[in-house]
N, C-alpha and C positions, 0 to 999 in steps of 0.2 A: 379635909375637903371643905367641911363647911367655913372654912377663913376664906377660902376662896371669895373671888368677887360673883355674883349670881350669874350664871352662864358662862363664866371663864375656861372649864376646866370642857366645858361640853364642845363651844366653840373652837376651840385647838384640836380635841379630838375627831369631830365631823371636818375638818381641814385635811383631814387624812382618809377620810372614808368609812369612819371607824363609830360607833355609836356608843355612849354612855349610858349606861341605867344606873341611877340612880337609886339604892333602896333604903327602906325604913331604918332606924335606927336600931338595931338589936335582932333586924334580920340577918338569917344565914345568909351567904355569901358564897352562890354558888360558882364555882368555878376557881376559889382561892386556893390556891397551891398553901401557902403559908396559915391558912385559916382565918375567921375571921377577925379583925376589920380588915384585915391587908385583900388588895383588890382583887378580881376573879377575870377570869378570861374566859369565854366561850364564843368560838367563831370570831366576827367582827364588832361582838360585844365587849366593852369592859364593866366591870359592874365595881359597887364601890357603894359604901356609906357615908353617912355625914362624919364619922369619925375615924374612914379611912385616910391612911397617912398622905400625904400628893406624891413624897417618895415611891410610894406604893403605885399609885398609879400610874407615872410618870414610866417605872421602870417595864410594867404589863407592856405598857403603851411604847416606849422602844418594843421592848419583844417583839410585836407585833409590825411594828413598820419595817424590824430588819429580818424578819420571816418570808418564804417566799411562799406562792400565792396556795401550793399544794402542801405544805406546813400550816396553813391558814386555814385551810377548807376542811383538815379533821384538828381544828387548836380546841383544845379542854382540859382546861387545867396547867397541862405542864408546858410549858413552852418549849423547852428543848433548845438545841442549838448545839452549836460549840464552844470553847473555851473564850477564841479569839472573837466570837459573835457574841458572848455575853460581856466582855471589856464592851467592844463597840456596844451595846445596850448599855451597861452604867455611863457610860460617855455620853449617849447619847440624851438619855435623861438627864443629863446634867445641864443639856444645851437646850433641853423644851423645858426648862425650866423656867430660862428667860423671858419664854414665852407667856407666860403665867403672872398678869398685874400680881404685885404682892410678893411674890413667892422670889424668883431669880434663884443661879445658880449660888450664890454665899449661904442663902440659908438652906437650899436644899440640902450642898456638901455637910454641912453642922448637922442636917435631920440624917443624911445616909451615915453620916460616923455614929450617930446617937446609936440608930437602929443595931450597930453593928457590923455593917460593908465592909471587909478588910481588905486593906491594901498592902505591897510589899515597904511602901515607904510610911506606913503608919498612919494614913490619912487620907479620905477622899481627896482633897486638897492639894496634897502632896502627890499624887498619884495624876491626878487629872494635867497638874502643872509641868510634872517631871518626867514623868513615866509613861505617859498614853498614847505614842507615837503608834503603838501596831491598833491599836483604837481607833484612831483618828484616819491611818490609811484602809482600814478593813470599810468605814463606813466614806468615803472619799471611792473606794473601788468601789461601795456597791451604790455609787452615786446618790446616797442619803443626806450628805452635807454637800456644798457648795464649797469653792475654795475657800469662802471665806468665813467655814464652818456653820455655816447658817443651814439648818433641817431644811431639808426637802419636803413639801406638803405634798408626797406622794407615798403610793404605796408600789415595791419594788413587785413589775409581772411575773 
């Protein structure tokens, strides 16, 4: 987080409705499914440290835009979903990526392979390029992307 540019990561997620807190460096990280630094969810909070990953957050923050609004109103912690709704969240973090000076989908894909994301074709990369057809139409039906894959700065009612 802290590579980010100062207000980058806050500005993308208030575009969604969605609020960032920000914590101390070596605080706990309430609401992290994965534990600390990887980011936390509570309601329309994400929370996150300076040395939270952006993958990390990027991926909370899909969760949360492709949740519907009664998923949202008890979210803590685990986000839940489905198999076909969690492709569409790594997809979709893949695509707010670009959103992000600095950061873009190339080097996120290098940070989700680092962390460990597995894919059937051996690679974020490989998987987004080749393989993400039922991703791309899951998030396409639930009107999150535009034809022209471009995120919807909305949150699904």
């Amino acid at each position: 987080m802290r590579d980010l540019p100062a207000g980058a990561a806050e500005a993308l997620v208030a575009r969604y409705g969605l609020h960032l807190s920000l914590l101390p460096d070596g605080a706990e990280i309430p609401g992290s499914y994965w534990g600390a630094p990887e980011a936390g969810l509570i309601g329309n909070t994400l929370k996150v440290r300076g040395d939270t990953p952006v993958h990390s957050l990027l991926h909370e923050f899909a969760h949360v835009i492709c949740m519907d609004t009664e998923r949202r109103r008890h979210l803590h912690t685990d986000a839940g979903g489905t198999d076909p709704e969690e492709c569409a969240v790594c997809y979709l973090q893949i695509l707010l990526a670009d959103e992000l000076t600095g950061l873009g989908r190339d080097r996120l894909m290098c940070d989700m392979d680092a962390w460990g994301y597995s894919f059937r074709l051996g690679s974020t990369r490989q998987w987004f390029l080749h393989d993400a057809a039922d991703a791309r139409e899951w998030l396409a039906t639930h009107e999150l992307i535009d034809h022209h894959e471009r995120p919807q700065p909305r949150l699904r009612p």
